[in-house]
ZAMARGU-4260 file (C-alpha; in steps of 0.2 Angstrom, whole numbers, plus 5000, padded with zeros to 4 digits):
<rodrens>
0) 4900/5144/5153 | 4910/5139/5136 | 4901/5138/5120 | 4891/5121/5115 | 4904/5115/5101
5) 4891/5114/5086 | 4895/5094/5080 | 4896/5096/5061 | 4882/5087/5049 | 4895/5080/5036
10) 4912/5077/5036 | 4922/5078/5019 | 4940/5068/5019 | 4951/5068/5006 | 4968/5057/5007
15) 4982/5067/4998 | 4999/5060/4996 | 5009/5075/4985 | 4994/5085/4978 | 5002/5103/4982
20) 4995/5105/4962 | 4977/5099/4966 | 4974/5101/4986 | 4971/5120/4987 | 4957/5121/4974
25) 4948/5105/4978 | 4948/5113/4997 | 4940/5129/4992 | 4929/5123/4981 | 4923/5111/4998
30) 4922/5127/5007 | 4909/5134/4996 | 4896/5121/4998 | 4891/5131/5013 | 4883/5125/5029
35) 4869/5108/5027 | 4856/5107/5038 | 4860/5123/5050 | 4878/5116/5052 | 4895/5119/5044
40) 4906/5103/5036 | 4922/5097/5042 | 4934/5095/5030 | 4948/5082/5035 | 4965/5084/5024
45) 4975/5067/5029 | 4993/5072/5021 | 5000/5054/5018 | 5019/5056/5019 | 5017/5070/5007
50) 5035/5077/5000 | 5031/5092/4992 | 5019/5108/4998 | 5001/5098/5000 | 5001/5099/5020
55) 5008/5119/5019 | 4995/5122/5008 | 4980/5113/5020 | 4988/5121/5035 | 4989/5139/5027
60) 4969/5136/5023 | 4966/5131/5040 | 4973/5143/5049 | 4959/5156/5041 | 4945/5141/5041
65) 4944/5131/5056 | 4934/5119/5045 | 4947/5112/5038 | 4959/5101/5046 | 4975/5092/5043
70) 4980/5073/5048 | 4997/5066/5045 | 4994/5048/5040 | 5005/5037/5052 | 5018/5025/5042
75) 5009/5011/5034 | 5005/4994/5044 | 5007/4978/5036 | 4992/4971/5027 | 4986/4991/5022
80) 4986/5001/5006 | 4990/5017/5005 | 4971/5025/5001 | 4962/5013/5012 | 4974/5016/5027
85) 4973/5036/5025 | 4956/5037/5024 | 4953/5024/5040 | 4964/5036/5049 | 4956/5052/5044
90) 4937/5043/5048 | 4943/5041/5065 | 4942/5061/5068 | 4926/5063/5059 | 4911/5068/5068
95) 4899/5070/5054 | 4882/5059/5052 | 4887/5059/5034 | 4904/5057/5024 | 4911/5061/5009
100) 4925/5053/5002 | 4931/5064/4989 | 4950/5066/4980 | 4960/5080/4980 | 4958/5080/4961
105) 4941/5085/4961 | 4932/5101/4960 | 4917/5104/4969 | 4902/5116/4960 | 4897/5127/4975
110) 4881/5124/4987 | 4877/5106/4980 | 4880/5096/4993 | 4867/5102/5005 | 4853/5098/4989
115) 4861/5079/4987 | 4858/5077/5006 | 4843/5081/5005 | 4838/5068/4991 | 4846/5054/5000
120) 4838/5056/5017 | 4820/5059/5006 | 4824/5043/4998 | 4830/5035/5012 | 4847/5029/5006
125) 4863/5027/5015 | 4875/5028/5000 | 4877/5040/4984 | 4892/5039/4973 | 4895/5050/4957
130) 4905/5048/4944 | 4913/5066/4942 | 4913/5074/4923 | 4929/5073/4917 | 4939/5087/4912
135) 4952/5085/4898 | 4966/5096/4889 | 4979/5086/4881 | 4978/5074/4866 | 4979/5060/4874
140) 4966/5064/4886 | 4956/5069/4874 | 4957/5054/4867 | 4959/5040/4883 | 4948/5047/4896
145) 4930/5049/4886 | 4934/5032/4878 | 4938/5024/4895 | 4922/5031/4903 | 4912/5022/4888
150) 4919/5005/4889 | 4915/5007/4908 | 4898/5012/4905 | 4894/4997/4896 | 4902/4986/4912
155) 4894/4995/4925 | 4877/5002/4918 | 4869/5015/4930 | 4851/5005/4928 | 4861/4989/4935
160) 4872/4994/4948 | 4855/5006/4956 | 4845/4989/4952 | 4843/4980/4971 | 4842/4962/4963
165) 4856/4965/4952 | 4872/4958/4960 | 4883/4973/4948 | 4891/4985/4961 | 4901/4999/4957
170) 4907/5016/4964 | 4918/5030/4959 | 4930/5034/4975 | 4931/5051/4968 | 4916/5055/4976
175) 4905/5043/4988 | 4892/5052/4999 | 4886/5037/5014 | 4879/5037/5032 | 4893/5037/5045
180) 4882/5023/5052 | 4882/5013/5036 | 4899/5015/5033 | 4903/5008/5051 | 4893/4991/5049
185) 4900/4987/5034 | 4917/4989/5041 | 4922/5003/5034 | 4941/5004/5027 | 4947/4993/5037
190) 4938/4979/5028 | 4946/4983/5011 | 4961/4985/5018 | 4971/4978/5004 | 4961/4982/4989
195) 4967/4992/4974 | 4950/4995/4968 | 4942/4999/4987 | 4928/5009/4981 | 4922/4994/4971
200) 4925/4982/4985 | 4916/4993/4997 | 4901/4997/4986 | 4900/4978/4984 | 4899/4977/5002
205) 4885/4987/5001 | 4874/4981/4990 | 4875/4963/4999 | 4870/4971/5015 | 4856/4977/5005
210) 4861/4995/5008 | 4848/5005/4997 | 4859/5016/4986 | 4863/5025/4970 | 4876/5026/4957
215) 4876/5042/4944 | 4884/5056/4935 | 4891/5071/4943 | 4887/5080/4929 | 4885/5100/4938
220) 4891/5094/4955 | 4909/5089/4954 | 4922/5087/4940 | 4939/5081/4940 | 4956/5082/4929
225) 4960/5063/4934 | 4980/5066/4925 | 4990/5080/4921 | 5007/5069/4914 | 5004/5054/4900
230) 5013/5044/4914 | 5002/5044/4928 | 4986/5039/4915 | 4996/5025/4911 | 5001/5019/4928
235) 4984/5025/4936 | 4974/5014/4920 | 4987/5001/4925 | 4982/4998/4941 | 4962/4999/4938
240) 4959/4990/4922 | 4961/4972/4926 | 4951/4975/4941 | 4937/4983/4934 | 4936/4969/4920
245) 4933/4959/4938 | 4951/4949/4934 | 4941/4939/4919 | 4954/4934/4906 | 4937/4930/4894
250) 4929/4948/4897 | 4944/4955/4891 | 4949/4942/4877 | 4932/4946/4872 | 4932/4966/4871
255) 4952/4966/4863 | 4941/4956/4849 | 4928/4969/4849 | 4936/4983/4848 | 4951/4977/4835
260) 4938/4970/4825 | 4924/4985/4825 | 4939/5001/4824 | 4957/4995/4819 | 4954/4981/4806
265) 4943/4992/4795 | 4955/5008/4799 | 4970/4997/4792 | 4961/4985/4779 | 4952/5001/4773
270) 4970/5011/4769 | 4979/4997/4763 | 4965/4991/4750 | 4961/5010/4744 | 4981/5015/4745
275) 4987/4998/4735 | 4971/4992/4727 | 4961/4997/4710 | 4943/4993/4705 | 4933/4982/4718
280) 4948/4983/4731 | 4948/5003/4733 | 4929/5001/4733 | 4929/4988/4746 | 4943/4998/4755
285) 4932/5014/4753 | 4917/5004/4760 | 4927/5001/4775 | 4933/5019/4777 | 4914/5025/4776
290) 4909/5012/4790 | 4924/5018/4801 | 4918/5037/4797 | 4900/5028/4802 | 4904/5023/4820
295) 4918/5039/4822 | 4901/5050/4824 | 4892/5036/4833 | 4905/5039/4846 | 4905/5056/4846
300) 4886/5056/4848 | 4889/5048/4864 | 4902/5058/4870 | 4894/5072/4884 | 4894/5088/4874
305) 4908/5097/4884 | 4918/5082/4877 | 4911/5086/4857 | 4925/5097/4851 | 4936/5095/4836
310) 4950/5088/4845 | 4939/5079/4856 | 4934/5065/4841 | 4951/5056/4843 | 4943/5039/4839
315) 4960/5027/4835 | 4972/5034/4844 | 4959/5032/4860 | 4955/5015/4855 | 4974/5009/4852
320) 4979/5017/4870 | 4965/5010/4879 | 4970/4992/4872 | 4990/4994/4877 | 4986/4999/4894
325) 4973/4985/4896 | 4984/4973/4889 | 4998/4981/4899 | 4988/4979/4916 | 4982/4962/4914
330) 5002/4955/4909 | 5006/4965/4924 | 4993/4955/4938 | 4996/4939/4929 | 5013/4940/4931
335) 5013/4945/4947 | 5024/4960/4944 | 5025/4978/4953 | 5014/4990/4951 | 5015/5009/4956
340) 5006/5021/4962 | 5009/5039/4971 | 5026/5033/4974 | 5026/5016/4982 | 5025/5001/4973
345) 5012/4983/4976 | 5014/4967/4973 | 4998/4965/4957 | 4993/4948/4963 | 4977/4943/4952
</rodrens>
């Protein structure tokens, strides 16, 4: 008599399209999460039209670990976007009770997803998202991604998006943790189809079925280098930022204000007045200096403290980029115009 086939108790699926830099370490570190409940995970590569190593690399893994397994995503049907579409296809083989959708971006700190599956079924939810800490190693990085994460903190608070009554949603796709049931009444991929921001989309979705659920840091459980090439920040902010601003030309009228008014004005009305200026002017234009000084260790008190080295206080320069990219996103769905991602390019319709 054959073996009963042990039906694993989670399913990990991670859509990579060309992530032969990324694909082998996010795998591994999967595989040492160890087995939840008794039973081993599934992981479930789906390679979506891959040109360089990512699908040599899964298959190399898998042929020493039958955990893991690799789909190649069919060509993509009208109506879908590349992420939604690979990750509907790669669900159709899971057999897990729960799934994790995580990137191929991300590093996994070992033997925590057993513990988190454990909290959610303690406290009865059917949906955990984390927002993975961020690794950084460039300047620009240094200086983009902590200031991004801010400005999103104060659009999606934690205490509002967990909040039942509060109509806020959010999720990071970089990592969402739900119930295979859940994620089938709601519709699954298939009902963000054509969403750039389906992680949003679907944990709005959530939160109107009434879905009890949790948004967090991954502070300790999983970290990510989001972009390796100035390029792909730009293109990646590109795409999100008009979207996370919810498509509100006042929200983001209203922030450009804010942020030119509280960092770039004094950093520029401070030099000129103390460069050109004598008496009362250099004084004023010192003032200024001191309040920029003021909120330059404000934000570097709020920064996590992996983020608190010396290169890691790149105030203006964050501030400038995050601007242009916003301003570059929202021309680029008000006009209609293309945007690209992984290779292929979408129509940005706002």
């Amino acid at each position: 008599m054959a073996p009963r086939k042990t039906v694993p108790y989670v399913s990990v699926v991670i859509p990579a399209r060309n992530e032969e830099v990324n694909i082998g370490e996010c795998v591994q570190s999967l595989l040492g999460q160890g087995p939840v409940k008794g039973r081993e995970i599934e992981i479930i590569v789906a390679d979506d039209g891959s040109e360089d190593r990512t699908a040599s690399i899964v298959g190399e893994l898998g042929a020493v670990n039958p955990s893991v397994k690799l789909i190649s995503v069919p060509p993509l049907p009208e109506g879908w976007l590349g992420k939604p579409h690979a990750l509907d296809c790669a669900v159709k083989r899971a057999r897990g009770e729960w799934l994790l959708f995580t990137d191929a971006d991300t590093r996994h700190e070992p033997e925590k997803l057993a513990g988190l599956i454990e909290r959610a079924e303690r406290e009865r939810l059917g949906w955990i998202s984390l927002s993975p800490e961020q690794e950084t190693r460039t300047w620009w990085e240094k200086a983009v991604i902590p200031f991004v994460y801010q400005q999103l903190a104060g659009l999606y608070p934690f205490a509002r998006v967990n909040e039942p009554g509060d109509p806020l949603a959010a999720a990071n796709g970089q990592y969402i943790l739900v119930r295979q049931r859940v994620y089938e009444a709601l519709g699954g991929h298939a009902a963000v189809r054509s969403s750039l921001l389906e992680d949003v989309e679907l944990a709005k979705a959530a939160k109107r079925a009434g879905v009890p659920m949790r948004f967090e840091s991954g502070e300790g459980i999983v970290k990510t280098r989001m972009y390796r090439r100035f390029g792909e920040m730009w293109e990646g902010w590109t795409k999100n930022l008009f979207l996370l601003y919810d498509q509100d030309y006042g929200a983001i009228r209203r922030a450009s204000g804010q942020l030119a008014g509280r960092y770039l004005l004094p950093a520029a009305g401070g030099a000129a007045l103390l460069l050109l200026g004598s008496g009362w002017a250099a004084g004023a234009g010192g003032g200024m200096l001191s309040y920029l000084s003021w909120e330059h260790w404000r934000y570097w008190m709020r920064l996590p403290g992996k983020n608190r080295g010396a290169r890691s206080v790149l105030l203006l320069p964050g501030v400038t980029l995050f601007l242009l990219v916003l301003w570059n996103s929202t021309l680029r769905y008000s006009g209609q115009e293309e945007i690209q991602w992984k290779g292929r390019r979408y129509r940005a319709a706002a």
